[in-house]
C-alpha positions in Angstrom: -130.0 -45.1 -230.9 -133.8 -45.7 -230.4 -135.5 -42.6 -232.2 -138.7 -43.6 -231.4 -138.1 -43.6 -227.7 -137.9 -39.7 -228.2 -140.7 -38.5 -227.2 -141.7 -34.6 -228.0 -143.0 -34.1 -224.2 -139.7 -35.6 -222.8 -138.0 -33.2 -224.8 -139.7 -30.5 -223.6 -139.1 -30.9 -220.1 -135.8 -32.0 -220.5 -135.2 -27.8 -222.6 -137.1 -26.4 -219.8 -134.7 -27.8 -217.5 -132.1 -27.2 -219.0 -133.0 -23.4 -219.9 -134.1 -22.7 -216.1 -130.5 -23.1 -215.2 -129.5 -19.9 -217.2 -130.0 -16.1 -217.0 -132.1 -15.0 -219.1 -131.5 -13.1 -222.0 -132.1 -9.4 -222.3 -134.1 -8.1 -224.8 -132.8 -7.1 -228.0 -131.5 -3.2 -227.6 -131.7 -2.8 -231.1 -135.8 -4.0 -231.2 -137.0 -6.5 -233.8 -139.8 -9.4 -233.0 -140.5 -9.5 -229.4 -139.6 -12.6 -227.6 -142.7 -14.2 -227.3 -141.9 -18.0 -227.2 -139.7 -19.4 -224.9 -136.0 -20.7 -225.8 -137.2 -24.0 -224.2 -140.1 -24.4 -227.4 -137.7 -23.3 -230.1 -135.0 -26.0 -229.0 -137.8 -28.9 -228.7 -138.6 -27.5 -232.2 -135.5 -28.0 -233.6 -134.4 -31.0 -231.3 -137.7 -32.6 -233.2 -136.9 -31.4 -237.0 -133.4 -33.0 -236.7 -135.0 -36.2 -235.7 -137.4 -36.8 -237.9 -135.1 -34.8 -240.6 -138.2 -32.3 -241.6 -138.2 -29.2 -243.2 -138.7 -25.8 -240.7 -142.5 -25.9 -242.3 -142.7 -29.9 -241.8 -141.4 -29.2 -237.7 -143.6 -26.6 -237.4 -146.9 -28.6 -239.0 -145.8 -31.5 -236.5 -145.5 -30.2 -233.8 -149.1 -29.0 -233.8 -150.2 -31.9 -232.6 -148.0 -32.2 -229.4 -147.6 -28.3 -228.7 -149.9 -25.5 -228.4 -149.1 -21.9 -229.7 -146.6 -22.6 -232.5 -144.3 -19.6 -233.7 -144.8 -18.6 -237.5 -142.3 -19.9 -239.9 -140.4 -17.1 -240.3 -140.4 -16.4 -236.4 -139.0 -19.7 -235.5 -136.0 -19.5 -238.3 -135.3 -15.7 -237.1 -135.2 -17.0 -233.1 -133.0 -20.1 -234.5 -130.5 -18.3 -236.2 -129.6 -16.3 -233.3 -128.8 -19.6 -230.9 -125.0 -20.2 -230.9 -123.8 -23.4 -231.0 -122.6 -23.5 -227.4 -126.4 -23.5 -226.2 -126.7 -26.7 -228.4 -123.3 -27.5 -226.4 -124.6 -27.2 -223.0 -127.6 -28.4 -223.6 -125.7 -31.6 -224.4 -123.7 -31.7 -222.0 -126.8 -31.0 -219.4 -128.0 -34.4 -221.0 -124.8 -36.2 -220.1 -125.0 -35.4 -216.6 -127.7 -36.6 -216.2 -126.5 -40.0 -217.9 -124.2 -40.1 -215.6 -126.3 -39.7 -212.3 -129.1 -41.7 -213.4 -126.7 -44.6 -214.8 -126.9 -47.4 -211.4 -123.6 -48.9 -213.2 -121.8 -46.1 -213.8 -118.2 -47.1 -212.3 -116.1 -44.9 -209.8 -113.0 -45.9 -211.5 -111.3 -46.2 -214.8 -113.0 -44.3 -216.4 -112.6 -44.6 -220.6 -112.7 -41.9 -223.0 -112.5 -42.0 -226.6 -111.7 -39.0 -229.0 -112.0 -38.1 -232.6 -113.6 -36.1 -235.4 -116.5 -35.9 -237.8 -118.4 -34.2 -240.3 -121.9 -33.3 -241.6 -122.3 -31.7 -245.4 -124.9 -29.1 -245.4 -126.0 -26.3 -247.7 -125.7 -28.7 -251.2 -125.3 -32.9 -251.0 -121.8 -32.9 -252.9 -120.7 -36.5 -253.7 -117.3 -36.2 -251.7 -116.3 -40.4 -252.2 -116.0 -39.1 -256.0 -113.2 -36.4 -255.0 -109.8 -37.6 -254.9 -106.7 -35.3 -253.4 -106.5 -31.6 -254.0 -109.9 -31.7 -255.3 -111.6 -32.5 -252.3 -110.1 -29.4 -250.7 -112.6 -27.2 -252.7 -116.1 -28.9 -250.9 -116.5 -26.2 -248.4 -119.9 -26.5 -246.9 -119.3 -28.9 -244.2 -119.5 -28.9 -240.4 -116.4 -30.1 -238.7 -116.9 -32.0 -235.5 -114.4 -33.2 -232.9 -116.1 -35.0 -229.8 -115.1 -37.2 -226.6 -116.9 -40.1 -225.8 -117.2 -41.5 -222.5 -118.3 -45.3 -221.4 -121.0 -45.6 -218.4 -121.1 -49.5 -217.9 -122.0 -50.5 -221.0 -123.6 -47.3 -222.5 -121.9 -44.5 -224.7 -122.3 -40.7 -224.9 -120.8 -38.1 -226.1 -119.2 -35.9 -223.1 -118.4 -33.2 -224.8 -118.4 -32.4 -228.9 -117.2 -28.7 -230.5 -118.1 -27.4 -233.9 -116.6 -25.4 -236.2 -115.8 -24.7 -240.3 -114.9 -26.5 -242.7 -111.4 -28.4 -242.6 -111.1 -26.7 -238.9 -107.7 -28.8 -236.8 -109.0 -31.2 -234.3 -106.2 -30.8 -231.9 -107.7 -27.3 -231.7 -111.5 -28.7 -231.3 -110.3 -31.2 -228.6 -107.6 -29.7 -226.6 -109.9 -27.0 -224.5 -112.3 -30.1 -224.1 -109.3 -31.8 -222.6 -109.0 -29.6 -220.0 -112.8 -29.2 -219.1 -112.4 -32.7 -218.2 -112.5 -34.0 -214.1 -109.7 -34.8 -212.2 -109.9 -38.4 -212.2 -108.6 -42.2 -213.0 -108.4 -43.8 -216.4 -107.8 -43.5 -219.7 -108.2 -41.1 -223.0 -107.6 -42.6 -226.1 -107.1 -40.9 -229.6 -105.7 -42.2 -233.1 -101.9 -40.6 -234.3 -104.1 -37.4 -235.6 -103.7 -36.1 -232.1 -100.3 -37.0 -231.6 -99.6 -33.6 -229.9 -97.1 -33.5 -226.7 -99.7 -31.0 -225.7 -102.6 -32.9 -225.6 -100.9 -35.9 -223.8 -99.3 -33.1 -221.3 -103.2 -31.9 -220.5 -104.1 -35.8 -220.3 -101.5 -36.6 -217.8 -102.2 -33.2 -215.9 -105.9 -34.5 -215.4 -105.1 -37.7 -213.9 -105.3 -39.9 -216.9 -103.1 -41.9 -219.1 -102.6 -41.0 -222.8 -103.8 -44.0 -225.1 -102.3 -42.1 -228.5 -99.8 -44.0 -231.1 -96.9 -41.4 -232.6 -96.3 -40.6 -236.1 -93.1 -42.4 -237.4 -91.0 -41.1 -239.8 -87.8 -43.4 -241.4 -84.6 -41.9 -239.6 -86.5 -40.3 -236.6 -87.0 -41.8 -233.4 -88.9 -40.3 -230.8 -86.6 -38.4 -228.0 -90.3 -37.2 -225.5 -90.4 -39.6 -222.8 -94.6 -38.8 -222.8 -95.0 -39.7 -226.2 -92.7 -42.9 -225.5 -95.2 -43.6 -222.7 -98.2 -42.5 -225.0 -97.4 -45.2 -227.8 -96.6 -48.1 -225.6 -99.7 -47.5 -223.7 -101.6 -47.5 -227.8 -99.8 -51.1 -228.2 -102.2 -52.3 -225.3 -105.3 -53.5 -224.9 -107.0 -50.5 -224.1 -106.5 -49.5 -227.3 -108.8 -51.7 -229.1 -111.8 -49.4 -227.6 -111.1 -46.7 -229.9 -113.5 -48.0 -232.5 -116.3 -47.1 -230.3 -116.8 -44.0 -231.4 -116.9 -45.0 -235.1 -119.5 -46.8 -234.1 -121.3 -44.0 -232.5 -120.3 -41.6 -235.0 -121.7 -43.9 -237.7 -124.8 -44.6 -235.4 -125.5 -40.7 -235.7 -125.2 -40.1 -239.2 -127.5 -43.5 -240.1 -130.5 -43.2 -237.7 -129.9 -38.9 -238.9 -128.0 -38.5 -241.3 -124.8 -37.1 -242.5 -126.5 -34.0 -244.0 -127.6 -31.4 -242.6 -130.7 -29.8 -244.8 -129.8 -26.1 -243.9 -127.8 -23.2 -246.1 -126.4 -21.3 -243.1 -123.5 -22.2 -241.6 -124.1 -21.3 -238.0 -127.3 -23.3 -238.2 -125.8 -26.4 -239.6 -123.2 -26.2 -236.3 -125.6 -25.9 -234.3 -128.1 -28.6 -235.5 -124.9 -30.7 -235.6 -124.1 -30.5 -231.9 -128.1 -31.2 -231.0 -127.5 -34.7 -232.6 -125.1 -35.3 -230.6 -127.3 -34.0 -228.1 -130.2 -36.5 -229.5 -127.7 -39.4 -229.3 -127.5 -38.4 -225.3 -131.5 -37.8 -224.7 -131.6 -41.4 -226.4 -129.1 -43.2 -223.9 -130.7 -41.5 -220.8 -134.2 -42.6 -222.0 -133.0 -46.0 -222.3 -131.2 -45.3 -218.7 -134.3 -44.2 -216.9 -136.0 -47.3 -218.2 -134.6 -49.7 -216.9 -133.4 -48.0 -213.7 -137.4 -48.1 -213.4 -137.2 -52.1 -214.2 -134.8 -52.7 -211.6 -136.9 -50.7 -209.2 -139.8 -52.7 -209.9 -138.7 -56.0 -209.9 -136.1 -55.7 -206.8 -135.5 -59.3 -206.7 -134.8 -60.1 -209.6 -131.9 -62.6 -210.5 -130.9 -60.8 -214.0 -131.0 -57.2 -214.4 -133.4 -56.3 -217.5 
């Protein structure tokens, strides 16, 4: 992830795109501010503070330079705290779409997706590598995060990522994902924290073969025939590109950290999902570039 090859006017058109698609939102039938800026400036706004990891003030004073009319501090928090997280949602997935149609390489076939689950602290940095066992259950202010990754050639971005609170099940987070996938070819691969004969059942409903190993216990063998299938399929290759999204998930928290600098919690999940949603804008930047190469040097031998 290139954060440099963000730039603030690429964001921008890419919000206004995205926010032309949906209805707009009535006004607020109990008053308050009026709605002077558009939704498209106050996600580039906070697109741009997760980023750079500023302060509301330090967004605000930056994006003077690149922006005309700026909303007053306390304007843009008020206008922030009432996006949900699922506009930071679609907004990603409106990225990855785009990904996908730009992509030259992108393959018909066998297609590969990878889940798992994260976290960001927010609110207070606690040092959680100092917390061992029960203790650790009493660090409440983090985000949870469970996302699928897909492969396009050789790029990778998130397809789809859910929030939620602390300690929140990821077979929960992933399973209406799941089934917002395409019918299609290939594979979805998981680690045994989503051994779930659900899960595999919506995998194998959308086309796609179940990549998961099964818990083991001494004494207990496994009687389902699809979680049978499910663990050979784990003792395969295939199953050696679940580390991928480690990578990507680690990729994320260095270039923007693993904390999120808010107190809120419906801030933090949303500012979560929009670097996931950053980690996109980054790929299809990089995509768009050298689909431009290839366009301009049509004869090449190598593809730049």
């Amino acid at each position: 992830m290139r954060r440099t090859a963000i730039k603030p006017k690429r964001l921008r058109q890419l919000a206004q795109e995205y926010l032309s698609a949906r209805p707009v939102p009535p006004p607020n039938p109990k008053g308050g501010r009026p709605r002077v800026y558009d939704d498209a400036l106050i996600l580039t706004i906070a697109c741009i503070q997760n980023l750079n990891q500023y302060s509301f003030r330090e967004a605000l004073e930056y994006c003077e330079d690149h922006f005309g009319e700026l909303p007053a501090l306390s304007s843009y928090h008020e206008r922030l705290s009432k996006f949900s997280s699922d506009t930071a949602q679609e907004f990603r997935e409106f990225v990855g779409e785009k990904i996908k149609t730009t992509t030259k390489d992108a393959p018909q076939r066998g297609r590969v997706f990878v889940m798992d689950g994260t976290g960001f602290s927010y609110h207070d940095v606690y040092p959680m590598k100092l917390h061992l066992g029960i203790e650790i259950r009493n660090i409440k202010t983090h985000v949870k995060i469970a996302a699928l990754m897909g492969l396009v050639g050789q790029r990778r971005f998130v397809v789809s990522a859910k929030a939620a609170g602390s300690y929140a099940g990821e077979t929960g987070l992933i399973q209406p994902q799941l089934e917002a996938l395409p019918v299609g070819r290939g594979s979805v691969i998981g680690d045994k924290g989503y051994d779930s004969a659900k899960i595999m059942m919506t995998i194998k409903e959308k086309g796609y073969r179940p990549v998961i190993p099964i818990k083991r216990r001494r004494g207990f063998l496994p009687k389902n025939p699809l979680r049978i299938e499910s663990d050979e399929n784990a003792h395969k290759r295939i199953y050696r590109k679940r580390p991928l999204i480690e990578g990507l998930f680690g990729n994320v928290k260095q270039k923007l950290s693993s904390h999120i600098k808010i107190f809120k919690l419906e801030i933090a999940k949303t500012f979560a999902l929009l670097r996931f949603a950053l980690l996109n804008v980054s790929v299809l930047v990089g995509a768009e570039n050298a689909t431009a190469l290839w366009l301009w040097f049509p004869n090449s031998a190598t593809f730049i």
